[in-house]
Backbone of each chain as ProteinMPNN parsed JSONL, in Angstrom:
{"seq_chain_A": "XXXXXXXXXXXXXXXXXXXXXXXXXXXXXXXXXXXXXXXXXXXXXXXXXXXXXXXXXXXXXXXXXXXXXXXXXXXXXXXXXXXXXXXXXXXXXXXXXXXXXXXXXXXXXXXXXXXXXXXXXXXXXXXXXXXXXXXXXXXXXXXXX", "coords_chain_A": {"N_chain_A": [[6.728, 279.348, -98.484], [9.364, 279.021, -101.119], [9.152, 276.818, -103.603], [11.612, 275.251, -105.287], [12.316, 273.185, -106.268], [11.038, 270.754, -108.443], [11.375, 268.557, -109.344], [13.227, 267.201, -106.774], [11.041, 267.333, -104.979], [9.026, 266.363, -105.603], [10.226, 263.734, -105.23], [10.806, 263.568, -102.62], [8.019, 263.918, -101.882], [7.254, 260.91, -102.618], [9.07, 259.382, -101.014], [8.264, 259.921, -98.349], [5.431, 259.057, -98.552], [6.21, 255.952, -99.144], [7.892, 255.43, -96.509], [5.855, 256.413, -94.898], [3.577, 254.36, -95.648], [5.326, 251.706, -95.041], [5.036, 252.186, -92.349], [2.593, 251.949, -91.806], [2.093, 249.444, -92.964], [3.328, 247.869, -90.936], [2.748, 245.023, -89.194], [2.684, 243.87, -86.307], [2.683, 240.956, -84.383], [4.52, 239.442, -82.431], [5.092, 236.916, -81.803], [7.414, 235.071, -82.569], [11.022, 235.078, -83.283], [10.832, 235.947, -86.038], [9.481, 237.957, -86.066], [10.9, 239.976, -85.219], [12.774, 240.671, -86.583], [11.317, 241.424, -88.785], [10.459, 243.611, -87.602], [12.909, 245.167, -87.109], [14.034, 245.525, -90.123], [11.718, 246.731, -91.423], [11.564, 249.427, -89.55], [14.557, 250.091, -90.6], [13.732, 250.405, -93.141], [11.859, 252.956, -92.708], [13.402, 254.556, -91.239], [15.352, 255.366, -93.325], [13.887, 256.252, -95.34], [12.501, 258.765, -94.347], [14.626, 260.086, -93.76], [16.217, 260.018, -96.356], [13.635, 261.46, -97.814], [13.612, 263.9, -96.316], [16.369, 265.175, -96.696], [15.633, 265.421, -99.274], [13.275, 267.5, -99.018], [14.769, 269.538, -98.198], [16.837, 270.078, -99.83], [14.507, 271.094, -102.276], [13.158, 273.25, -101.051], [15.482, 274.791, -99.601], [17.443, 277.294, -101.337], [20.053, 277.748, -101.13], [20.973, 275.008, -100.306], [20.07, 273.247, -102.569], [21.838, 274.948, -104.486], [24.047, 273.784, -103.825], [23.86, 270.728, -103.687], [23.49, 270.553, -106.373], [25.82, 271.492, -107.266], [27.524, 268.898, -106.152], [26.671, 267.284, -107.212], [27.433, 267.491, -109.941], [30.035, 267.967, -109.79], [33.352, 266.667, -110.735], [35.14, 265.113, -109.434], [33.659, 263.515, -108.079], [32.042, 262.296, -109.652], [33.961, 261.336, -111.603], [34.798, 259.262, -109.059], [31.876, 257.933, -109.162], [32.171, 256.067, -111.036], [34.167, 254.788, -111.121], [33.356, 253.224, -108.471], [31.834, 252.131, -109.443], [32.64, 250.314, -111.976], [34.117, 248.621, -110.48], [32.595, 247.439, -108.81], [31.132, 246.109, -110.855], [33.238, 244.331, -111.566], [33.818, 242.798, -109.859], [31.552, 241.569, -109.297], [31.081, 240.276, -111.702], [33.621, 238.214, -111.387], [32.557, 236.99, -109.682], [30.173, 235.959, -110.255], [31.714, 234.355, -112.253], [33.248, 232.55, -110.596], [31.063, 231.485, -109.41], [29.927, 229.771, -110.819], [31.456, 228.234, -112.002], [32.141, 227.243, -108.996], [29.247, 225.646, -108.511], [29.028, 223.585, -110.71], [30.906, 222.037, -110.034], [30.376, 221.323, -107.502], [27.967, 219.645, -108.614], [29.233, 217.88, -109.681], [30.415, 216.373, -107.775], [28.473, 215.409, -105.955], [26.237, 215.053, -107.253], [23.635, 216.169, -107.775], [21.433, 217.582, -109.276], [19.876, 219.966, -109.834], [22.147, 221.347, -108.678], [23.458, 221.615, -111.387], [21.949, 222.633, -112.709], [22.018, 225.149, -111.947], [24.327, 226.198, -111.696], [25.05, 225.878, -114.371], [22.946, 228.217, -115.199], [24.473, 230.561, -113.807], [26.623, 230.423, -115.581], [25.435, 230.66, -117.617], [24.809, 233.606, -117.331], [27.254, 234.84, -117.069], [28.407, 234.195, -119.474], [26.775, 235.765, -121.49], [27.32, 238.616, -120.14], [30.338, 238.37, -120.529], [29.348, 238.732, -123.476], [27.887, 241.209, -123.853], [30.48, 242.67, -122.344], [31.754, 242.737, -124.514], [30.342, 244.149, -126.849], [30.51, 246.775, -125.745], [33.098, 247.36, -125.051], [33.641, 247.962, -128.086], [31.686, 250.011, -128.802], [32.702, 252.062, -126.824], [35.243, 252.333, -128.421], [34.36, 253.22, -130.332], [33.17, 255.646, -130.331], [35.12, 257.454, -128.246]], "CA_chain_A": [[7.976, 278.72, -98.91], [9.074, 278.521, -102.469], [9.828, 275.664, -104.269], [13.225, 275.468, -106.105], [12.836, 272.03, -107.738], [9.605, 270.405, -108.033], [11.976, 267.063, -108.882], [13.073, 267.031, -105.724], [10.097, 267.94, -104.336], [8.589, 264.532, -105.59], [10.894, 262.384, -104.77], [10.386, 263.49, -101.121], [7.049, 263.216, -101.567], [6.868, 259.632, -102.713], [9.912, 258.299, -100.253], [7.255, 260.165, -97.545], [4.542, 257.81, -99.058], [7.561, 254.812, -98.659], [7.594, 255.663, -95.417], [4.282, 256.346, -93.809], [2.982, 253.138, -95.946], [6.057, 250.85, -94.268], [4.582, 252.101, -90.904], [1.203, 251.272, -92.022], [2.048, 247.731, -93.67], [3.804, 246.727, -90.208], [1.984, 244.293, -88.627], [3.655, 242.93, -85.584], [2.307, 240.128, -83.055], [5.889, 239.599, -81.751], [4.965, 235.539, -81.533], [8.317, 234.659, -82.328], [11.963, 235.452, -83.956], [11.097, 236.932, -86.635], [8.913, 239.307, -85.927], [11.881, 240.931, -84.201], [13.855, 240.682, -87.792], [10.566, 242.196, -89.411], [10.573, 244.83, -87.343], [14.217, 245.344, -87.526], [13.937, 245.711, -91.266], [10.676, 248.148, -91.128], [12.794, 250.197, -89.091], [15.727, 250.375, -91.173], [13.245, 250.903, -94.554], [11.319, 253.871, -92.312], [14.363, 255.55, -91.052], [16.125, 255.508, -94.115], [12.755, 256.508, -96.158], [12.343, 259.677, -93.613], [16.163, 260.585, -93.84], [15.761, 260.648, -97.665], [13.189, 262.498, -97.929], [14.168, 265.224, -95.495], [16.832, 265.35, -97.924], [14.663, 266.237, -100.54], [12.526, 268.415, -99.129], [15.681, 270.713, -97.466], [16.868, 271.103, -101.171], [13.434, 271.712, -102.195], [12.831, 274.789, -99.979], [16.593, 275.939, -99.464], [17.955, 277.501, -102.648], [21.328, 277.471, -101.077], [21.252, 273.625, -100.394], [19.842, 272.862, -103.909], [23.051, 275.162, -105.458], [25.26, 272.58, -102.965], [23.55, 269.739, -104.213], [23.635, 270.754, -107.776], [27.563, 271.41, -107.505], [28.261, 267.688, -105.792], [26.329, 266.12, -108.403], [28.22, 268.164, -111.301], [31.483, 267.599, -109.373], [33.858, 266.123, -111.837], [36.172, 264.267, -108.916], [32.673, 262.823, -107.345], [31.532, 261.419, -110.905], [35.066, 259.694, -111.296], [34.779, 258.171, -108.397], [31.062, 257.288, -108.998], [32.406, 255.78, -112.22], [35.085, 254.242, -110.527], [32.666, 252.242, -107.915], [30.779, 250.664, -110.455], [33.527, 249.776, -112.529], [34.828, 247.59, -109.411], [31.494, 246.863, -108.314], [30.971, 244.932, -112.028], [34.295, 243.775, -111.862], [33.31, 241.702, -108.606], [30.498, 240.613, -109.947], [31.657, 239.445, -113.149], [34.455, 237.374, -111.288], [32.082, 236.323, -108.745], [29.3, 234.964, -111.512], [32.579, 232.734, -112.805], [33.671, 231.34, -109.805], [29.994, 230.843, -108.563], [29.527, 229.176, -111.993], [32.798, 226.761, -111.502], [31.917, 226.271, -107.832], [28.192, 224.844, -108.377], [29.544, 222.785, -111.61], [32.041, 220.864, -109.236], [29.29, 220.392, -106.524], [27.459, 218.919, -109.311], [30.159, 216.87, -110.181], [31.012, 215.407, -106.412], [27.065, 215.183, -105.369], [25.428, 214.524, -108.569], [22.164, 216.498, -107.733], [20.549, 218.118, -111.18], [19.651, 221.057, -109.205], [23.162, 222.106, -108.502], [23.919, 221.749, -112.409], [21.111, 223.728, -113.71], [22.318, 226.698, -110.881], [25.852, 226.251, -112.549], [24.355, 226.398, -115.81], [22.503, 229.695, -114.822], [25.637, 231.308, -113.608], [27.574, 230.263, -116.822], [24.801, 231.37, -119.017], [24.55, 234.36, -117.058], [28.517, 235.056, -117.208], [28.611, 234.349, -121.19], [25.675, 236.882, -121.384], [28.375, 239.306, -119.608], [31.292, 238.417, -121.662], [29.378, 239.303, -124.853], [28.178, 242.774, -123.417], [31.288, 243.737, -122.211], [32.475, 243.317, -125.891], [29.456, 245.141, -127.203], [30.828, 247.868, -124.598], [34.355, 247.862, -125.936], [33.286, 248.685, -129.677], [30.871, 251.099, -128.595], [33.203, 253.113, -127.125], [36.172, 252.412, -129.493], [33.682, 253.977, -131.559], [32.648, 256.375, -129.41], [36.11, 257.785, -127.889]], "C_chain_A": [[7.987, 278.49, -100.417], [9.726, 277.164, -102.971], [10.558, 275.513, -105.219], [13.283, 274.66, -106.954], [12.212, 270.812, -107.155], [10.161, 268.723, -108.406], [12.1, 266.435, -107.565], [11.989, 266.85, -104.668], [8.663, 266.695, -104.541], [8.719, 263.757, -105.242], [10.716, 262.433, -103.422], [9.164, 263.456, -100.775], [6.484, 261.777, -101.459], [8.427, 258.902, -101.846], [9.297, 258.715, -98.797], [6.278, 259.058, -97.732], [5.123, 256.405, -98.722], [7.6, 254.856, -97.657], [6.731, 255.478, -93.905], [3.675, 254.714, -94.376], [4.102, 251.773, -95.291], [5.205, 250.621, -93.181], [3.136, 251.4, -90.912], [0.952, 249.822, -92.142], [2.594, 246.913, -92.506], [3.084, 246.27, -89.721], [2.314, 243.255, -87.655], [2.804, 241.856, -84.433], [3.108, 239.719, -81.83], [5.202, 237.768, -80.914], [6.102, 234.97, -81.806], [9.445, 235.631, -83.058], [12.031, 236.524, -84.691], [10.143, 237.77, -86.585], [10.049, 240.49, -85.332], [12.549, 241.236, -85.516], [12.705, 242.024, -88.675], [10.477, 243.574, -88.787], [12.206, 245.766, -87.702], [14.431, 246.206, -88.964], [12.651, 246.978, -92.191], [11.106, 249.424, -90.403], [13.422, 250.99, -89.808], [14.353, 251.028, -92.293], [12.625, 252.66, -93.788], [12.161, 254.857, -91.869], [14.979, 256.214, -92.679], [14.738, 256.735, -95.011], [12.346, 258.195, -95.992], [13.56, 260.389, -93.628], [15.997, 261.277, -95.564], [14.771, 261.854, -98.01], [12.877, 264.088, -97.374], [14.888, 265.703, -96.166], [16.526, 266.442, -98.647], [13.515, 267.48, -100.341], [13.465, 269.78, -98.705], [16.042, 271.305, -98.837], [15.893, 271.231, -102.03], [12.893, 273.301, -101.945], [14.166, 275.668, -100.189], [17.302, 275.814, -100.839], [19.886, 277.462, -102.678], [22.008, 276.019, -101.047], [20.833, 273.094, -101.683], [21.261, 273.321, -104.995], [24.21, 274.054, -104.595], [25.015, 271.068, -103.631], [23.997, 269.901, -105.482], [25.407, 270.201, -108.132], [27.946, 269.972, -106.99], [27.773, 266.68, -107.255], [27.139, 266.518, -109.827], [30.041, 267.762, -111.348], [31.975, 266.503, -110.224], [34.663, 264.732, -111.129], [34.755, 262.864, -108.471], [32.197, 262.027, -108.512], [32.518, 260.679, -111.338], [35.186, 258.727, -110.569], [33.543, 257.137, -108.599], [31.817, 255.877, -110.178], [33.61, 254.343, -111.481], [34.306, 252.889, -109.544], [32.382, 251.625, -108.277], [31.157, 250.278, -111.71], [33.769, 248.702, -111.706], [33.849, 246.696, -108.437], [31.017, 245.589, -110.234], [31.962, 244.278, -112.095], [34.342, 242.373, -111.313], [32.362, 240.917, -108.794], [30.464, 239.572, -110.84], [32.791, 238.419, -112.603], [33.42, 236.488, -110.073], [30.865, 235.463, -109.056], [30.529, 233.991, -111.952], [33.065, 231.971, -111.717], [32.541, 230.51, -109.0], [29.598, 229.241, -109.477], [30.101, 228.064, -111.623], [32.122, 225.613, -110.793], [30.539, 224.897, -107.849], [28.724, 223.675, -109.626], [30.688, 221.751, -111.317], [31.341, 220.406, -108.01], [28.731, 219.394, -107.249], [28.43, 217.685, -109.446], [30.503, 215.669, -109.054], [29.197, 214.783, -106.098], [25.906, 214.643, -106.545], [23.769, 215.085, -108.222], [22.397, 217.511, -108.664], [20.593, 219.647, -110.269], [20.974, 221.96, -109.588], [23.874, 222.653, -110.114], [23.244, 222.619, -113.147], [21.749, 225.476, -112.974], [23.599, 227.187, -111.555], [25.621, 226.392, -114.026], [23.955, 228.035, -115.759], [23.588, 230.901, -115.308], [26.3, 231.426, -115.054], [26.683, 230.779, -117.917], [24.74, 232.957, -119.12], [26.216, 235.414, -117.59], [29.057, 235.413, -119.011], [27.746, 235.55, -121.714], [26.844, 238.281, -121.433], [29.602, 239.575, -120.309], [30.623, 239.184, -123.195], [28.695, 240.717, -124.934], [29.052, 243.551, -122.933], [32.262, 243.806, -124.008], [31.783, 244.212, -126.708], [30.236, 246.622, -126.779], [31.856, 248.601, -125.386], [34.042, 248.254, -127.76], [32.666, 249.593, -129.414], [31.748, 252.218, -128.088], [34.155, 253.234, -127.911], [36.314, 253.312, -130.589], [33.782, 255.233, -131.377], [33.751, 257.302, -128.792], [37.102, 258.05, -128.729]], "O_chain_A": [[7.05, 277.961, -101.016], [10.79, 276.688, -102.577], [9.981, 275.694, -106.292], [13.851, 274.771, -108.041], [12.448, 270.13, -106.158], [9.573, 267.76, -107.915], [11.431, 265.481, -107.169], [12.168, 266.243, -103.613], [7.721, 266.376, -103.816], [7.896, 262.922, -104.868], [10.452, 261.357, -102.883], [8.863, 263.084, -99.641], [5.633, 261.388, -100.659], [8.756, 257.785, -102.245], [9.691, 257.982, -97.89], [6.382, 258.097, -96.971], [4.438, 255.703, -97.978], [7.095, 253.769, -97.378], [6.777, 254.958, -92.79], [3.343, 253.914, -93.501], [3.472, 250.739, -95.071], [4.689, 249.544, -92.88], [2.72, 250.515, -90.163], [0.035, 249.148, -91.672], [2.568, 245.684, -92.566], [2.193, 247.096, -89.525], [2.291, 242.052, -87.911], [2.278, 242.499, -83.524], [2.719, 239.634, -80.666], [4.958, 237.605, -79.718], [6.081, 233.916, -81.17], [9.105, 236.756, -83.427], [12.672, 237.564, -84.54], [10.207, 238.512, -87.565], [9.831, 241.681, -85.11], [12.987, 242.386, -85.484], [13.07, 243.136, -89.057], [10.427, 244.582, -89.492], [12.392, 246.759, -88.405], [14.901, 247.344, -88.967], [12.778, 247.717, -93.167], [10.844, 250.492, -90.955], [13.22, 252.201, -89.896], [14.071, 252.215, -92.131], [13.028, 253.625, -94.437], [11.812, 256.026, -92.032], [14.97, 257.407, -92.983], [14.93, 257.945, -95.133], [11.99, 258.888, -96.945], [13.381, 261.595, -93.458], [15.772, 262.432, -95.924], [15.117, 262.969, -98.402], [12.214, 265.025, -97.817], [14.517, 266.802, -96.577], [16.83, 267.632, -98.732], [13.029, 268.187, -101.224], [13.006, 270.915, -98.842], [15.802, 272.465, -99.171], [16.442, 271.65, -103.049], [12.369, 274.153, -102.662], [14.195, 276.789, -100.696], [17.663, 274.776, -101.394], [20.687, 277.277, -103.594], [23.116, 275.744, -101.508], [21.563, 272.128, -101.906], [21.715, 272.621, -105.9], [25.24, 273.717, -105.178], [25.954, 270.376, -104.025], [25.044, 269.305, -105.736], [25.961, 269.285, -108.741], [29.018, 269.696, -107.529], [28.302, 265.811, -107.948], [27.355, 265.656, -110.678], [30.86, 267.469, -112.22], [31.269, 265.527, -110.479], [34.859, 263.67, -111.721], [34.907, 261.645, -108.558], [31.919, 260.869, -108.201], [32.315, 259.481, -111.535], [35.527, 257.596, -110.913], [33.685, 255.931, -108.399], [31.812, 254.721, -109.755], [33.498, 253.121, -111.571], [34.596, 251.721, -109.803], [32.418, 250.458, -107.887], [30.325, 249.928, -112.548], [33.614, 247.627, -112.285], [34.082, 245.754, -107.679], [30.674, 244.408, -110.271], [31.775, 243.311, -112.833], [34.669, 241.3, -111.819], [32.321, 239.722, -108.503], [30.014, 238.426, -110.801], [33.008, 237.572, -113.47], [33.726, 235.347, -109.729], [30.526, 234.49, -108.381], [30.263, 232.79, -111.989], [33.298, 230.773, -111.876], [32.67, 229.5, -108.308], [29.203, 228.146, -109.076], [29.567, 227.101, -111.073], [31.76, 224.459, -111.024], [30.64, 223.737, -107.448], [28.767, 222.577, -109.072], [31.214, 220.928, -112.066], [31.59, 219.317, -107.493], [28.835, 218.25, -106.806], [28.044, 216.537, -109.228], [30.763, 214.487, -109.276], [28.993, 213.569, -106.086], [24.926, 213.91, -106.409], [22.811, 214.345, -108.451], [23.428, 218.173, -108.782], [21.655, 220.27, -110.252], [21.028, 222.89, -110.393], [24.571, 223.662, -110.226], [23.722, 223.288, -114.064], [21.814, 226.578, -113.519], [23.838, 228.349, -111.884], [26.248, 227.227, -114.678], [24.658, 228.914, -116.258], [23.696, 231.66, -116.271], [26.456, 232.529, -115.577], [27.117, 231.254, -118.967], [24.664, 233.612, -120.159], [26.21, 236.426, -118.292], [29.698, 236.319, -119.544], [28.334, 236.308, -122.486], [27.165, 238.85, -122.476], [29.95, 240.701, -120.662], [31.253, 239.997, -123.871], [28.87, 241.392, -125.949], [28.908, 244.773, -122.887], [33.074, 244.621, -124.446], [32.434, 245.066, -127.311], [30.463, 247.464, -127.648], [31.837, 249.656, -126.019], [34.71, 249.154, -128.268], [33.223, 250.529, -129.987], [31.705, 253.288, -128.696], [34.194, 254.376, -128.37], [37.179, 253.839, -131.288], [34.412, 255.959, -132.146], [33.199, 258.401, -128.754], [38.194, 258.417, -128.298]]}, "seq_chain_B": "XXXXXXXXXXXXXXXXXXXXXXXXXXXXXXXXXXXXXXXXXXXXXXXXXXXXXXXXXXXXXXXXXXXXXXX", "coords_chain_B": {"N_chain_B": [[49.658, 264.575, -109.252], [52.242, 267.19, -109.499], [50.739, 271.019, -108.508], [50.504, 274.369, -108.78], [48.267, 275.24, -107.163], [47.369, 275.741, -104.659], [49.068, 278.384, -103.843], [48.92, 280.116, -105.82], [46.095, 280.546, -105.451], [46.371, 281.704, -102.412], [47.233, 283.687, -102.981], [45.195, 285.171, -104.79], [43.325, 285.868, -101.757], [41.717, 283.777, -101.048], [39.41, 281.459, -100.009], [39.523, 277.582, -100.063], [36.849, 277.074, -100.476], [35.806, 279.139, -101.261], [36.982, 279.212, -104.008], [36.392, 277.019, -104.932], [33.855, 276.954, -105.534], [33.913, 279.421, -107.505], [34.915, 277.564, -109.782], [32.846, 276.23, -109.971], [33.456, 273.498, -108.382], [33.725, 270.97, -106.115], [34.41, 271.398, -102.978], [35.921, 269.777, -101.842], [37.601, 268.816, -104.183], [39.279, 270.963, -104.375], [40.094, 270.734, -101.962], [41.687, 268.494, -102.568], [43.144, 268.559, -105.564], [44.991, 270.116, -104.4], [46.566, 269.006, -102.605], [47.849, 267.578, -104.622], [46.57, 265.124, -105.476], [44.72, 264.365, -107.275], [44.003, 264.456, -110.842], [42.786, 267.233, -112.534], [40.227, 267.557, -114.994], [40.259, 268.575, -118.627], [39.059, 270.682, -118.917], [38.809, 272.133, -116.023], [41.308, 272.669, -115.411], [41.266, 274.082, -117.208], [39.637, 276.636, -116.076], [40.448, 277.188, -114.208], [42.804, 278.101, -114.129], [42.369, 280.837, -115.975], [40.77, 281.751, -114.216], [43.373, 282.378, -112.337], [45.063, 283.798, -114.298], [47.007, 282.768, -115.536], [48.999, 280.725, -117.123], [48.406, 277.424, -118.23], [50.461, 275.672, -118.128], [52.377, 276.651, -116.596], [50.831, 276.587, -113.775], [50.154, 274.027, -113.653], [53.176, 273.098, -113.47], [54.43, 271.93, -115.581], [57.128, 271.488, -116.966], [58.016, 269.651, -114.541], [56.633, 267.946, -113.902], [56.351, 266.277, -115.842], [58.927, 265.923, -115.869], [59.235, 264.113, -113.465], [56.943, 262.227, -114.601], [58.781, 260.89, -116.057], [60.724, 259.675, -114.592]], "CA_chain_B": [[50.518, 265.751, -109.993], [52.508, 268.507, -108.792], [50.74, 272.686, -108.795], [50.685, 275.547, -107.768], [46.869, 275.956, -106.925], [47.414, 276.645, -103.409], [49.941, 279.383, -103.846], [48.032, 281.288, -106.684], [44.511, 280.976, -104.462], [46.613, 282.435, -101.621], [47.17, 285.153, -103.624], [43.9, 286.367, -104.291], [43.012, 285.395, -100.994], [40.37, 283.051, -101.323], [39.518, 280.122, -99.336], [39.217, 276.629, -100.565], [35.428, 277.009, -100.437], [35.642, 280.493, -102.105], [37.653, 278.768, -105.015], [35.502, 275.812, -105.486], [32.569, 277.756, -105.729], [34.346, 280.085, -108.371], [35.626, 276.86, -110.684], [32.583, 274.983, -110.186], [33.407, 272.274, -108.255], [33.053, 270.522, -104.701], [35.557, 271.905, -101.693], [36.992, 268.352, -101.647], [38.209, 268.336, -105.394], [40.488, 271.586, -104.354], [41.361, 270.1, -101.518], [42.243, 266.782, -103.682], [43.96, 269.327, -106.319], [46.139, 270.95, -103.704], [47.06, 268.038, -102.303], [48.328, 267.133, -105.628], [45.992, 263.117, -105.181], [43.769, 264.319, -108.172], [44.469, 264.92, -111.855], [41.433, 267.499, -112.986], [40.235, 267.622, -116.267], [41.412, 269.71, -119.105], [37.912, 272.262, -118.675], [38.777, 272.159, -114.756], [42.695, 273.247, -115.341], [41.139, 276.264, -118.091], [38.829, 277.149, -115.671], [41.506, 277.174, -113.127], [44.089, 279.275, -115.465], [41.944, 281.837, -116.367], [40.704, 282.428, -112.763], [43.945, 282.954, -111.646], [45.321, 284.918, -114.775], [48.335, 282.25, -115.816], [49.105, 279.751, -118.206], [48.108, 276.169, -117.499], [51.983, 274.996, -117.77], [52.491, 277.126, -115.171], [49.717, 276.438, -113.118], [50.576, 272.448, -113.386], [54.447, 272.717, -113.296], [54.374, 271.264, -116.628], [58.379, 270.281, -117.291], [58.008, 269.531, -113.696], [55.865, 266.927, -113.673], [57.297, 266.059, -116.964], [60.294, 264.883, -115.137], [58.541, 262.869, -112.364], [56.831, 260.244, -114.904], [60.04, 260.045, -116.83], [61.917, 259.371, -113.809]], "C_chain_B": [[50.475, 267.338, -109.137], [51.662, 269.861, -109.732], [50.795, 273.222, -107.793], [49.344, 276.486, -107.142], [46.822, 276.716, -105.736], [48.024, 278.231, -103.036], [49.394, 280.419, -104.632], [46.881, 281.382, -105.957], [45.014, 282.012, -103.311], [46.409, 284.056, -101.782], [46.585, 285.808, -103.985], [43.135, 286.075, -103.261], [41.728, 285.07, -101.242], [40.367, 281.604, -100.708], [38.965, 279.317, -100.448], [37.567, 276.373, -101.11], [34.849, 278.002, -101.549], [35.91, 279.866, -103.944], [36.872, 277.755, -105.84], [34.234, 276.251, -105.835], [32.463, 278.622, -107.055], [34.533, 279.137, -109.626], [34.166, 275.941, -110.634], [32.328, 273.14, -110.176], [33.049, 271.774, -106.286], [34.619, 270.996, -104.153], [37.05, 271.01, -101.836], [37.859, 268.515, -102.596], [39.133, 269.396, -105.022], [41.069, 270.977, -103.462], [42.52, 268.665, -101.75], [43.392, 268.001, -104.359], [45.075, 269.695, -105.946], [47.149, 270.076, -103.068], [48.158, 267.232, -103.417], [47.954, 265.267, -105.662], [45.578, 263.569, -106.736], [44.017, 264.848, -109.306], [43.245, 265.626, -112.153], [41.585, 267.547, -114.665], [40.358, 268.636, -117.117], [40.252, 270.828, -119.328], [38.62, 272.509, -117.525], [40.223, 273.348, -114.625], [42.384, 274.587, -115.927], [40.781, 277.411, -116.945], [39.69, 277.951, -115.179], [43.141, 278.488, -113.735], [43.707, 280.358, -115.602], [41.788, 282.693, -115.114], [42.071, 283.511, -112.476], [45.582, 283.669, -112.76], [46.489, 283.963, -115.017], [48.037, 281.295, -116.776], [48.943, 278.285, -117.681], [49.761, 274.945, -117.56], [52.682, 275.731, -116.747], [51.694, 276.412, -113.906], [50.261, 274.703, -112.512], [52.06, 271.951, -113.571], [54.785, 271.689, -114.682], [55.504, 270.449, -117.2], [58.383, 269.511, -115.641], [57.616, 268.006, -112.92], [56.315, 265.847, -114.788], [58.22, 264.47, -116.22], [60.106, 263.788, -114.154], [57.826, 261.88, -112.628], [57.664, 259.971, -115.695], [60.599, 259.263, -115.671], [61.482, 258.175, -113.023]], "O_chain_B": [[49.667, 268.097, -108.601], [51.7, 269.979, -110.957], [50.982, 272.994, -106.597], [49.258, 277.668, -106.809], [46.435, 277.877, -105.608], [47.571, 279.018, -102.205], [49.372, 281.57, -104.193], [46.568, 282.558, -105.77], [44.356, 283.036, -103.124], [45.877, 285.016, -101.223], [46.821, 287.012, -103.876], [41.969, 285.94, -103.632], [40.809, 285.821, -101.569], [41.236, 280.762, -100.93], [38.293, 279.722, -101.397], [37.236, 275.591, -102.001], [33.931, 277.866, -102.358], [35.135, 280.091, -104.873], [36.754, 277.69, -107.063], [33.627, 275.552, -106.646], [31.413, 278.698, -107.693], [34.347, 279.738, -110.684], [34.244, 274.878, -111.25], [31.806, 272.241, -110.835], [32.244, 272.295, -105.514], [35.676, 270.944, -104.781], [38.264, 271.201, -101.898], [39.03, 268.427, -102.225], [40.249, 268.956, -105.297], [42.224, 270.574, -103.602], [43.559, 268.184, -101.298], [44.389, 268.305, -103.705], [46.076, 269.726, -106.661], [48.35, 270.34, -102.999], [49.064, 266.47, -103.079], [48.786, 264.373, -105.819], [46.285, 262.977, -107.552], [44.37, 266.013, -109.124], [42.296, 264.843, -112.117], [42.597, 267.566, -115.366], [40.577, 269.73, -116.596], [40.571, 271.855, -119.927], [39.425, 273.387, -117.833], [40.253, 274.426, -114.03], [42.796, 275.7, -115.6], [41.261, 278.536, -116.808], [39.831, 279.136, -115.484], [44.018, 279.32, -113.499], [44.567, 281.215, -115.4], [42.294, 283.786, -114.863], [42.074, 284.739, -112.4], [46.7, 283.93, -112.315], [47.42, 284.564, -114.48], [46.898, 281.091, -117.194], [49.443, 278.056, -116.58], [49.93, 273.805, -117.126], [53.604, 275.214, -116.116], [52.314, 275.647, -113.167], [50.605, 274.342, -111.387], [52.318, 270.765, -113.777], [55.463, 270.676, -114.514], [55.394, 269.337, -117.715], [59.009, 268.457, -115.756], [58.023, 267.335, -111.971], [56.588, 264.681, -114.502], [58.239, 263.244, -116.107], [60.759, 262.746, -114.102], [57.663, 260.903, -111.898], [57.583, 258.868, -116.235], [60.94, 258.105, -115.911], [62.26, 257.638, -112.234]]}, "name": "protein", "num_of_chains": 2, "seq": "XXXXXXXXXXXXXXXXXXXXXXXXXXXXXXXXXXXXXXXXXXXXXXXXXXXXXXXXXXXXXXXXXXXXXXXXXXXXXXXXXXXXXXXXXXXXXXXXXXXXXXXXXXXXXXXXXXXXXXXXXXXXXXXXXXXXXXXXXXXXXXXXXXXXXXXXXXXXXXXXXXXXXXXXXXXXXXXXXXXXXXXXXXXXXXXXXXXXXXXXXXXXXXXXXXXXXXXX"}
């Protein structure tokens, strides 16, 4: 078999490694709850881990699934959208750091535990952080575009 | 935005698969294109022009479309 693309051909080796070492690291007694969750979750990481790297080793080997791959990742509509996700995926974030911010800063305020104010602090430091990289952002491309 | 991708592919008979393969891109994005959901970009439209031997104001109905974000 030849090998088309020794990238690939890594990455399915080490999400193989991810994998077989999950199965290795489980360690179940099944004495209560969560052992049922741990397994659950060993599971999911070992399926997924084995899916992936099947993946990787199909476009690996097949030169026709590596030119398929190639073309989705090049795809111009598939990189708008990626672009698009994680535009709306920061968007959510960024509104969901200010209202987390708010919310703990008005617990603080009704409950008076320190805790809740430093968490609201966090958020708000974390948020201002945010604000002054997305202006970084906007000049950069201003520049840039 | 309104074209005429489908109608010029017909014409050198070529499936959606055939086409996308030829321009470069994924199946979906013609069938996005044809559909008229997806605006491509202005390599995508050359590509797309040259292929099929026309002018890209042809190709994308150009007063056509024109008229549909005036209106």
């Amino acid at each position: 078999m030849k090998i088309y693309s020794y990238r690939h051909f890594i990455t399915g080796i080490f999400f193989t490694i991810i994998g077989i070492s999950t199965i290795w690291t489980t360690n179940l007694t099944f004495t209560d709850t969560f052992d049922w969750l741990e397994l659950g979750k060993s599971l999911f990481f070992i399926i997924c881990s084995f899916l992936i790297a099947g993946y990787q080793f199909y476009i690996t080997f097949s030169k026709k699934g590596l030119k398929e791959h190639d073309l989705e990742e090049k795809d111009e509509r598939n990189q708008l959208i990626d672009k698009s996700v994680d535009a709306m995926i920061g968007k959510i974030a960024y509104n969901m750091i200010f209202v987390l911010s708010l919310l703990f800063i008005i617990l603080w305020a009704i409950f008076k535990i320190g805790t809740l104010l430093w968490i609201g602090a966090a958020f708000s430091i974390l948020y201002t952080m945010l604000l002054f990289i997305s202006f970084a952002v906007i000049v950069y491309y201003e520049k840039k575009l | 935005m309104r074209n005429k991708i489908k109608q010029y592919r017909t014409q050198l008979d070529l499936t959606q698969e055939q086409l996308a393969e030829k321009v470069q891109v994924s199946s979906r994005t013609i069938i996005s294109l044809e559909k008229g959901k997806y605006k491509p970009s202005i390599m995508l439209a050359y590509r797309l022009s040259l292929l099929f031997d026309c002018r890209i104001e042809d190709l994308f109905q150009l007063k056509e479309n024109l008229a549909l974000e005036e209106s």
